[in-house]
ChimeraX commands (.cxc) that place a marker at each C-alpha (Angstrom):
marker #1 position 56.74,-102.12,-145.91 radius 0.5
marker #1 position 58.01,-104.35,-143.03 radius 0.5
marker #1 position 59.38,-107.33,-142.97 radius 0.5
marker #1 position 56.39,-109.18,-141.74 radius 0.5
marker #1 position 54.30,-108.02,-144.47 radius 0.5
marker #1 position 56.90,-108.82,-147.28 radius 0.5
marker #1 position 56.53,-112.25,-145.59 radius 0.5
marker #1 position 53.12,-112.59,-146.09 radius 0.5
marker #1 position 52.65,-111.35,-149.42 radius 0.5
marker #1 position 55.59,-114.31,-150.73 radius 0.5
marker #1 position 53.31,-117.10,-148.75 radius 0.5
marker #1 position 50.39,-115.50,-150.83 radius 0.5
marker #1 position 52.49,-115.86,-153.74 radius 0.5
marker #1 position 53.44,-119.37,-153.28 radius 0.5
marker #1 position 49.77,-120.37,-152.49 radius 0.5
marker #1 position 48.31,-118.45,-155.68 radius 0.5
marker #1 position 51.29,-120.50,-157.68 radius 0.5
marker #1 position 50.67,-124.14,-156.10 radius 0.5
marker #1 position 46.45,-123.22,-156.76 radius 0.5
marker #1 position 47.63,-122.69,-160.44 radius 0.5
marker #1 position 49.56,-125.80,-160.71 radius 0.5
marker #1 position 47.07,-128.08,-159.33 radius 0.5
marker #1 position 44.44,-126.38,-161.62 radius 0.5
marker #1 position 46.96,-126.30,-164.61 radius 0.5
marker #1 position 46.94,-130.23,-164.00 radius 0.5
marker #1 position 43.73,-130.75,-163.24 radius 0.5
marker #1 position 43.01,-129.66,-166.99 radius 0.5
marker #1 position 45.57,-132.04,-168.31 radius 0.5
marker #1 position 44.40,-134.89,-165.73 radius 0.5
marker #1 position 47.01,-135.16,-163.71 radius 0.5
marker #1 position 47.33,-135.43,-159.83 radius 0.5
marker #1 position 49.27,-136.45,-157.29 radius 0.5
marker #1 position 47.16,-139.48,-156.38 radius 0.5
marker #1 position 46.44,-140.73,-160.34 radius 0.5
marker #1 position 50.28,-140.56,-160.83 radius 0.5
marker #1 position 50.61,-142.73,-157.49 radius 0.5
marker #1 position 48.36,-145.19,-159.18 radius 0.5
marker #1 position 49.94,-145.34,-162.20 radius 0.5
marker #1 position 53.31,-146.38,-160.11 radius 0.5
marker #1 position 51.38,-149.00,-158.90 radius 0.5
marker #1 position 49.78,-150.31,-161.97 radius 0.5
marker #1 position 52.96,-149.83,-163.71 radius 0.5
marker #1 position 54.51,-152.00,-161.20 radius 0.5
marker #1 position 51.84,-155.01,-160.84 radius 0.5
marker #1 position 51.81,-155.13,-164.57 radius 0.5
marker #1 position 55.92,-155.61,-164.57 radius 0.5
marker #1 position 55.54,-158.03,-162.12 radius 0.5
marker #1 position 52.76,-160.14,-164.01 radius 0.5
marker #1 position 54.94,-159.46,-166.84 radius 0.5
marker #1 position 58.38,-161.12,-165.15 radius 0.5
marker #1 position 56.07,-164.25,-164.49 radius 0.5
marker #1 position 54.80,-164.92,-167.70 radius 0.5
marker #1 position 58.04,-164.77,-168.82 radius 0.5
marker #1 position 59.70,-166.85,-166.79 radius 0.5
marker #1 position 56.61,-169.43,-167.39 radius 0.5
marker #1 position 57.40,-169.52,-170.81 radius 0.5
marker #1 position 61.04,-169.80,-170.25 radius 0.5
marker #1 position 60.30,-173.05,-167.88 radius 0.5
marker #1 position 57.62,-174.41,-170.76 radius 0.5
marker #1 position 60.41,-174.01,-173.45 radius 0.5
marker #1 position 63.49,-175.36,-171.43 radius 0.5
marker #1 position 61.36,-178.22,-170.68 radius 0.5
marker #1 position 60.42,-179.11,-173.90 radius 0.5
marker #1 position 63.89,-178.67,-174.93 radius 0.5
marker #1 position 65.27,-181.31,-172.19 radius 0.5
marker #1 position 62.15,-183.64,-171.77 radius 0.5
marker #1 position 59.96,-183.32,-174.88 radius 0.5
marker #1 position 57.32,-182.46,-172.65 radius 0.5
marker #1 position 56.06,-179.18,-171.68 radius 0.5
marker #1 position 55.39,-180.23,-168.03 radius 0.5
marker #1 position 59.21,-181.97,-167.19 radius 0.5
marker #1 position 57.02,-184.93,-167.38 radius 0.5
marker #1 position 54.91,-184.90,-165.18 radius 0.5
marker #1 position 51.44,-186.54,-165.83 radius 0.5
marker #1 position 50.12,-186.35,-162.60 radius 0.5
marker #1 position 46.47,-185.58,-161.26 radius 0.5
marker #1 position 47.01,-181.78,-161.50 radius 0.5
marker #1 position 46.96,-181.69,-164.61 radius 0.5
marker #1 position 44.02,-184.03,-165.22 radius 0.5
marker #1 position 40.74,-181.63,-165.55 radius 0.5
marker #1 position 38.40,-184.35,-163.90 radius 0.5
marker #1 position 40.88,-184.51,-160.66 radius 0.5
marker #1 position 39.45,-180.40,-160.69 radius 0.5
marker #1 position 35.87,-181.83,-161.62 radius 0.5
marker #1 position 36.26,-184.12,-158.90 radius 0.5
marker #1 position 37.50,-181.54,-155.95 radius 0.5
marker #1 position 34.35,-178.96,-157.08 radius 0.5
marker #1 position 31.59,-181.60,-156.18 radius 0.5
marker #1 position 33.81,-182.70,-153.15 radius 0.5
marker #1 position 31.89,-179.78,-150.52 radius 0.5
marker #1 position 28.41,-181.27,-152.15 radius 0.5
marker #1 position 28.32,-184.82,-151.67 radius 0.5
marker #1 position 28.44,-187.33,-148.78 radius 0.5
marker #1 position 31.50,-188.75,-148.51 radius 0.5
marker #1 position 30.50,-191.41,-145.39 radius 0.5
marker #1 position 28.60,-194.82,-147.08 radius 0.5
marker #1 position 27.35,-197.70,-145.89 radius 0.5
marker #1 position 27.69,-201.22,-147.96 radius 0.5
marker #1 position 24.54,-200.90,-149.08 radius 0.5
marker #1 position 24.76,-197.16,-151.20 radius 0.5
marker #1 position 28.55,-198.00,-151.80 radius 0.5
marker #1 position 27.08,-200.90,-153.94 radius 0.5
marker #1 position 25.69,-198.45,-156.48 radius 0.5
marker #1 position 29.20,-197.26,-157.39 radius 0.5
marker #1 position 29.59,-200.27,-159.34 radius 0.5
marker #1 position 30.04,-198.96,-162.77 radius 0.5
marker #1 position 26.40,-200.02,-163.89 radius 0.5
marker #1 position 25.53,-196.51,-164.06 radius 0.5
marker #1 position 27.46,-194.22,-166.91 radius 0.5
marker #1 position 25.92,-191.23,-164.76 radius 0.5
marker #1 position 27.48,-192.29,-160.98 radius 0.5
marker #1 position 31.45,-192.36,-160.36 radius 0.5
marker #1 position 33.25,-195.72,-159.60 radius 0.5
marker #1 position 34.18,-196.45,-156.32 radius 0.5
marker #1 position 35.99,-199.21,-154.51 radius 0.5
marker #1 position 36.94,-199.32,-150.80 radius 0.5
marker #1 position 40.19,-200.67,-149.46 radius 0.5
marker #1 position 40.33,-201.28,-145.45 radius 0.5
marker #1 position 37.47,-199.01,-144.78 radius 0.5
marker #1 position 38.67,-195.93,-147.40 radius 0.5
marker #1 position 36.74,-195.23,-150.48 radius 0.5
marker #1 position 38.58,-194.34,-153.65 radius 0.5
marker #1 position 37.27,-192.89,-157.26 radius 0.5
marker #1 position 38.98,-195.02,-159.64 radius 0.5
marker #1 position 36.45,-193.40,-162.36 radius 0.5
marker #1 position 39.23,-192.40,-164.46 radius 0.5
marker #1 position 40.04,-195.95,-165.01 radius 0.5
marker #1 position 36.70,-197.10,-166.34 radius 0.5
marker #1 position 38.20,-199.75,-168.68 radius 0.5
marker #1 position 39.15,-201.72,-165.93 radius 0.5
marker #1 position 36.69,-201.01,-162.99 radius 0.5
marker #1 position 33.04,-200.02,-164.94 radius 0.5
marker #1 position 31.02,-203.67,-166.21 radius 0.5
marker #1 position 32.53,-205.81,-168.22 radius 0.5
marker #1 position 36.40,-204.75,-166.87 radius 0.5
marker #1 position 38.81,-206.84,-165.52 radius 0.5
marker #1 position 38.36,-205.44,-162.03 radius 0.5
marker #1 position 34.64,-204.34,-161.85 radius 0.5
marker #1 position 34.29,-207.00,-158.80 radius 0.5
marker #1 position 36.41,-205.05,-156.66 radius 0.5
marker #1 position 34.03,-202.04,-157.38 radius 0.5
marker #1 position 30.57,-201.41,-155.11 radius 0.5
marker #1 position 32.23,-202.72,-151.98 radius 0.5
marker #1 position 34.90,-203.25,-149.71 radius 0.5
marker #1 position 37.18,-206.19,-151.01 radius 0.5
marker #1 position 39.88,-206.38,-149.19 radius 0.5
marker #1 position 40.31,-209.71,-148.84 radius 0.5
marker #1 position 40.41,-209.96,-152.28 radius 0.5
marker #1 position 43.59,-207.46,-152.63 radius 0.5
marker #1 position 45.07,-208.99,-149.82 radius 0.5
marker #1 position 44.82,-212.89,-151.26 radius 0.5
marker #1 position 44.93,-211.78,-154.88 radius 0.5
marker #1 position 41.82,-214.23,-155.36 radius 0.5
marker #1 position 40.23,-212.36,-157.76 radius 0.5
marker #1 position 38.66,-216.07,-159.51 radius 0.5
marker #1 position 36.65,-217.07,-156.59 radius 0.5
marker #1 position 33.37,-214.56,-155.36 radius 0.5
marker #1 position 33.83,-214.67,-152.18 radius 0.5
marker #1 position 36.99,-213.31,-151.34 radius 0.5
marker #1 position 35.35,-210.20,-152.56 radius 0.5
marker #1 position 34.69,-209.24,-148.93 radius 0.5
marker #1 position 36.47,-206.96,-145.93 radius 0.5
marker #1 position 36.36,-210.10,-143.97 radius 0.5
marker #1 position 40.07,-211.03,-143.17 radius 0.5
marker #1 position 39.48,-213.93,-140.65 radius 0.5
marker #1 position 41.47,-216.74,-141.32 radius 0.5
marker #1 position 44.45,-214.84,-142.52 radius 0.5
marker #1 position 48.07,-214.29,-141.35 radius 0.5
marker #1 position 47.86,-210.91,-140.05 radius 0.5
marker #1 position 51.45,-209.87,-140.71 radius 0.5
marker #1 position 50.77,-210.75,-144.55 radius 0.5
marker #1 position 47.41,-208.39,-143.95 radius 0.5
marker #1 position 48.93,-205.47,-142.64 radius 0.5
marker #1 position 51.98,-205.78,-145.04 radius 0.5
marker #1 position 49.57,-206.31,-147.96 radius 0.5
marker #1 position 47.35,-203.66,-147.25 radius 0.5
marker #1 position 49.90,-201.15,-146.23 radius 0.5
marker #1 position 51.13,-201.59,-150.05 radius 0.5
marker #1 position 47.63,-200.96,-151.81 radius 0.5
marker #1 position 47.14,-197.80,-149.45 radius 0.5
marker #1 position 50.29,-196.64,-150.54 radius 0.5
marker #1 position 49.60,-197.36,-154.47 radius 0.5
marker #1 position 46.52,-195.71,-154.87 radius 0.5
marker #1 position 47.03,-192.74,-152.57 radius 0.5
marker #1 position 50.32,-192.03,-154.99 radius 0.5
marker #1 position 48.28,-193.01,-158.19 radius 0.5
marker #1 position 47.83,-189.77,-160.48 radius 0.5
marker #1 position 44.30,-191.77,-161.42 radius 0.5
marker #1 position 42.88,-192.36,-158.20 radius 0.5
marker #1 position 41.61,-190.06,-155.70 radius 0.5
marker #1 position 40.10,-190.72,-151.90 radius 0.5
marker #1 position 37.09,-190.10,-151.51 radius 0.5
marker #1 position 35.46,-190.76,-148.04 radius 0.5
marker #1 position 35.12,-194.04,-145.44 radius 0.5
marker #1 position 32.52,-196.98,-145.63 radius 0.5
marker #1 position 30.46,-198.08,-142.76 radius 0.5
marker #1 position 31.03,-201.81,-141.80 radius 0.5
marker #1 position 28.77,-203.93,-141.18 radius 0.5
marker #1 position 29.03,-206.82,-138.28 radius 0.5
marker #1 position 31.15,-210.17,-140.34 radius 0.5
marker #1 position 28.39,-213.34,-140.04 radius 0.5
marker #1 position 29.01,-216.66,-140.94 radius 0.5
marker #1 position 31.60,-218.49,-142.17 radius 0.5
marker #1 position 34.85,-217.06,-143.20 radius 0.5
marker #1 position 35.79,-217.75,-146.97 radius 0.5
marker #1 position 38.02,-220.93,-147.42 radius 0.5
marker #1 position 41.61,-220.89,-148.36 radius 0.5
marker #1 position 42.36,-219.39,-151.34 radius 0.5
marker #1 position 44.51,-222.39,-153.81 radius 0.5
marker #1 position 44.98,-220.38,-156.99 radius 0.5
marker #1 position 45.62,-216.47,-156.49 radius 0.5
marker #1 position 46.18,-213.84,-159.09 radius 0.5
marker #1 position 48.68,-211.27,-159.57 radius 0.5
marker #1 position 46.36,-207.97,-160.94 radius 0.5
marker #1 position 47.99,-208.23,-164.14 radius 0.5
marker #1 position 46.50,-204.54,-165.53 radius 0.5
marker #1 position 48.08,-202.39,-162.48 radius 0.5
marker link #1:1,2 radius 0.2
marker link #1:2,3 radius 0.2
marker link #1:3,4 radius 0.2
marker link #1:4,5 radius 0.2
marker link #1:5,6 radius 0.2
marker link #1:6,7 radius 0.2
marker link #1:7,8 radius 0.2
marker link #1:8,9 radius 0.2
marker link #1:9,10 radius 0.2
marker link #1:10,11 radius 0.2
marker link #1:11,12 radius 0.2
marker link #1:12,13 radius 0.2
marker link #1:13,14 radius 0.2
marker link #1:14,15 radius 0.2
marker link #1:15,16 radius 0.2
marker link #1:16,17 radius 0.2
marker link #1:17,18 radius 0.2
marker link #1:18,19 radius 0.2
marker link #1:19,20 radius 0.2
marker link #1:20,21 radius 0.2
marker link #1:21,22 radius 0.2
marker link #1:22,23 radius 0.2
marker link #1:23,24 radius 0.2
marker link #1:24,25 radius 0.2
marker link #1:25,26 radius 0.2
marker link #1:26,27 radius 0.2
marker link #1:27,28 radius 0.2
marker link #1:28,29 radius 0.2
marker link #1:29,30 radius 0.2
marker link #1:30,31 radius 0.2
marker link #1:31,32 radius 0.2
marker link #1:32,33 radius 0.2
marker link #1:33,34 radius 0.2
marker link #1:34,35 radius 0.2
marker link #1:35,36 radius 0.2
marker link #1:36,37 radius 0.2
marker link #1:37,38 radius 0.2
marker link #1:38,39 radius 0.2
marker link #1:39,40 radius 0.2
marker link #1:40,41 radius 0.2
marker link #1:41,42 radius 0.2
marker link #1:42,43 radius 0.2
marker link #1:43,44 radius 0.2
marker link #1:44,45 radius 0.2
marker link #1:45,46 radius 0.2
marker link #1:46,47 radius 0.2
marker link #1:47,48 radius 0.2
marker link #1:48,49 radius 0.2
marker link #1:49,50 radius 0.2
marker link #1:50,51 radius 0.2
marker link #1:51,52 radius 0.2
marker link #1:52,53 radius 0.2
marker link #1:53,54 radius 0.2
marker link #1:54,55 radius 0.2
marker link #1:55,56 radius 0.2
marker link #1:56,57 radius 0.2
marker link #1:57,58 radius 0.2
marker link #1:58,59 radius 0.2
marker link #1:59,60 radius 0.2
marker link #1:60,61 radius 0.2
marker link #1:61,62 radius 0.2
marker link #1:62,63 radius 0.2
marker link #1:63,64 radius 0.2
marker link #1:64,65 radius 0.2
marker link #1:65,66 radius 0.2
marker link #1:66,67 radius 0.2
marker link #1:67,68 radius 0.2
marker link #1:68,69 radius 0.2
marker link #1:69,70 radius 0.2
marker link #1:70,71 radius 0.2
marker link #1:71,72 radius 0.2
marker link #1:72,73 radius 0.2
marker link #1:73,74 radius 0.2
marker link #1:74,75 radius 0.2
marker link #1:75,76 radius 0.2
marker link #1:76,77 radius 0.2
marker link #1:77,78 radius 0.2
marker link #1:78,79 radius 0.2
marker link #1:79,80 radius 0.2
marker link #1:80,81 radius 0.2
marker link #1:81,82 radius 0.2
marker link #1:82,83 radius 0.2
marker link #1:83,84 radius 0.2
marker link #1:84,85 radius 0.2
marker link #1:85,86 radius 0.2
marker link #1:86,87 radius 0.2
marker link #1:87,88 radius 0.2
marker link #1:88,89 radius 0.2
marker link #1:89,90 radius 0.2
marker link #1:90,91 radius 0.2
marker link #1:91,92 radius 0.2
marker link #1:92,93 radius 0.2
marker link #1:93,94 radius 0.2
marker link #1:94,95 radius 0.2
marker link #1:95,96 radius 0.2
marker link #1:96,97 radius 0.2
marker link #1:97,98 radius 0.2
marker link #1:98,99 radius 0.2
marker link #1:99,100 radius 0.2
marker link #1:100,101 radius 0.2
marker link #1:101,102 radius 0.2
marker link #1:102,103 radius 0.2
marker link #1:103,104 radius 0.2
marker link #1:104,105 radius 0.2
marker link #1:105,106 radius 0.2
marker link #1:106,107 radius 0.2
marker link #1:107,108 radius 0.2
marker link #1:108,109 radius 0.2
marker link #1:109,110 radius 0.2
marker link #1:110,111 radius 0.2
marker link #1:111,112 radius 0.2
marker link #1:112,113 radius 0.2
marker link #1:113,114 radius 0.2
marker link #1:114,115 radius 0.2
marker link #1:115,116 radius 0.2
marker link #1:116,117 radius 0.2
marker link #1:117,118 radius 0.2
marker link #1:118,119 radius 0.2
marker link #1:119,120 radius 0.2
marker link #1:120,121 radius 0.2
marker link #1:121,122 radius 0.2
marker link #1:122,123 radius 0.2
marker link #1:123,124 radius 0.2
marker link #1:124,125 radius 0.2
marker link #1:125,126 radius 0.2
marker link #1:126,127 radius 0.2
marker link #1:127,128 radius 0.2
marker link #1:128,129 radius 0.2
marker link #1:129,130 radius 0.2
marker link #1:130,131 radius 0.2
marker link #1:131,132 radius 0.2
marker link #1:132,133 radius 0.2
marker link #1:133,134 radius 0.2
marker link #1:134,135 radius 0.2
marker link #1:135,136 radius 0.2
marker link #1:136,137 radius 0.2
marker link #1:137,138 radius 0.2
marker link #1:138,139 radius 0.2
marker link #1:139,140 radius 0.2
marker link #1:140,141 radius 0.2
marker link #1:141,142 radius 0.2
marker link #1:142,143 radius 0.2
marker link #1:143,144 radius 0.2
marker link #1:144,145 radius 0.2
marker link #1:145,146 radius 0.2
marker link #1:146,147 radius 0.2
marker link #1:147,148 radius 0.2
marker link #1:148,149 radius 0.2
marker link #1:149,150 radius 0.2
marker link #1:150,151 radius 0.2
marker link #1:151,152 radius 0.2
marker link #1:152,153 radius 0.2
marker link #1:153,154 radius 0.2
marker link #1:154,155 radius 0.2
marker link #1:155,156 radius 0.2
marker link #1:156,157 radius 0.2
marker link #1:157,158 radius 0.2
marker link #1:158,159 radius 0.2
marker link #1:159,160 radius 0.2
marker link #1:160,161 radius 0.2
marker link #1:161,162 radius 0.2
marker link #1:162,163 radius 0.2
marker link #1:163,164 radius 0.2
marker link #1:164,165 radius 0.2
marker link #1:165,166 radius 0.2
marker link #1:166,167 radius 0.2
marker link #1:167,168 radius 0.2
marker link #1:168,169 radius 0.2
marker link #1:169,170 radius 0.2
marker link #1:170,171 radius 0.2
marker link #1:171,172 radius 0.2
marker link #1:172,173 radius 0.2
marker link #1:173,174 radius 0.2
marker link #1:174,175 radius 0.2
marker link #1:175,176 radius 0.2
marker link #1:176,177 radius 0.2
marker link #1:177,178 radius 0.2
marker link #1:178,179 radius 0.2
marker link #1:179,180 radius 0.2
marker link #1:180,181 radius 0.2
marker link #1:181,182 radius 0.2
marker link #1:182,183 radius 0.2
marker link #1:183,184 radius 0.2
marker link #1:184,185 radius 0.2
marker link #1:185,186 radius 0.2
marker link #1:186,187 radius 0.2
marker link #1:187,188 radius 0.2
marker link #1:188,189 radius 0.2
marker link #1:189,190 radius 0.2
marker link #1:190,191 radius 0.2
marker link #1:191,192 radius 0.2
marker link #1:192,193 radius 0.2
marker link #1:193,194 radius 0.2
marker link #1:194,195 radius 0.2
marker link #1:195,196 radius 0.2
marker link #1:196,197 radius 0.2
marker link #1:197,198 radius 0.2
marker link #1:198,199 radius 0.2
marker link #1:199,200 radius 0.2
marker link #1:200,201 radius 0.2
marker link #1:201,202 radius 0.2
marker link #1:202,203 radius 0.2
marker link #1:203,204 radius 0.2
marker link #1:204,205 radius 0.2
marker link #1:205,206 radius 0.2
marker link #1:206,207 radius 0.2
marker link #1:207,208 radius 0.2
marker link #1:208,209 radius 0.2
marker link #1:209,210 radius 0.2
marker link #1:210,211 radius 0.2
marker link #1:211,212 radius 0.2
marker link #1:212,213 radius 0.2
marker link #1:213,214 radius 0.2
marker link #1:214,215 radius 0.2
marker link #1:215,216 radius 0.2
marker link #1:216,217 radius 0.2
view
C-alpha cells in the first residue's frame, strides 16, 4: 500500500470519527452553536446579575447615609403622574388659545390644571390644593397672568392678565426670568405647550398699592 493511499484511508478515519462525535452529541443535545449560546446567555445573565447587585448596594448605602432609598431625591422622576403626563404628551395639542386655555381652570376634576407664564403653559395639576377652585391660586389658572406674578397683585382681578403696559420693564424681565426659572426646576410642575395671544385693548390695569408675596410657594 502506498503512501497516498495510507493517506486517504486516515482522512476517512478522521471523517468517520468527527461524523460520530457530532452524532454522539446530537443524542445528548449538544452542538457547537447551542454551547455558543449558552456563553452568551451565561454572560447577559452575569451581567444583569452585576447590576442588580450593585442597585441594591446603592439602595442600601443610601438608606444607610440619607434615610432615604433615593439619596433624597424627590424629584419628578420618581412621581408616576410626571410618566402619566409624558404618555398623553404625543396625543394632545399642546398650542391654545385664551379661550380653550380657560377650561384648564380646575372646574373640571376630569381636565389637568394649567396656567401660562409669558406665553408658556405649565401643568401645575399635581398641586391641586392650591391651583383647582377654591385654592389660594386658582386665579392664576385658565389664563395667562403674568402681570399678576410680576406685581404680586394677586387681591385685585385685573392684574390677572399678560398685559404688562405700564410697568418698569427691567422689574418685568427680572421678575419673569425668576418664575421661568422656578417652575421649570419645580419637581411638581411640568411645561406643557405655548398660548396664543390675543391683541391687548383698552386700558391698562392701574397701579397696583397693596401687592402680595405668594405665601404657599
Amino acid at each position: 500500500m502506498n503512501e497516498s493511499e495510507n493517506s486517504n484511508i486516515r482522512i476517512r478515519k478522521n471523517a468517520n470519527s468527527e461524523i460520530r462525535d457530532d452524532e454522539i452529541n446530537k443524542q445528548n443535545g449538544y452542538n457547537h452553536d447551542s454551547k455558543e449560546d449558552l456563553k452568551i446567555r451565561f454572560s447577559i445573565f452575569d451581567i444583569l446579575r452585576i447590576l442588580i447587585g450593585l442597585v441594591v448596594l446603592n439602595i442600601i448605602v443610601s438608606y444607610l447615609i440619607t434615610s432615604s432609598l433615593t439619596w433624597g431625591y424627590k424629584g419628578k422622576y420618581l412621581d408616576i403622574s410626571y410618566y402619566k403626563f409624558l404618555m398623553s404628551y404625543p396625543f394632545v395639542k399642546h398650542t391654545l388659545t385664551i379661550e380653550e386655555l380657560s377650561e384648564y381652570n380646575g372646574s373640571n376634576v376630569n381636565l389637568p390644571i394649567y396656567l401660562s407664564l409669558n406665553g408658556t403653559i405649565y401643568d401645575v395639576s399635581a398641586n391641586r390644593g392650591l391651583y383647582a377652585i377654591g385654592g389660594s391660586y386658582n386665579l392664576l389658572t385658565g389664563k395667562d397672568a403674568t402681570r399678576a406674578f410680576v406685581t404680586g397683585c394677586l387681591n385685585k382681578r385685573d392684574e390677572y392678565t399678560y398685559d404688562l403696559r405700564n410697568l418698569d420693564p427691567q422689574v418685568v424681565e427680572k421678575s419673569i426670568k425668576n418664575w421661568v426659572k422656578y417652575f421649570d426646576k419645580s419637581s411638581r410642575y411640568w411645561k406643557f405647550g405655548k398660548v396664543i395671544y390675543e391683541e391687548v385693548k383698552g386700558d391698562p390695569p392701574t397701579d397696583c398699592l397693596n401687592p402680595m408675596k405668594y405665601p404657599f410657594h
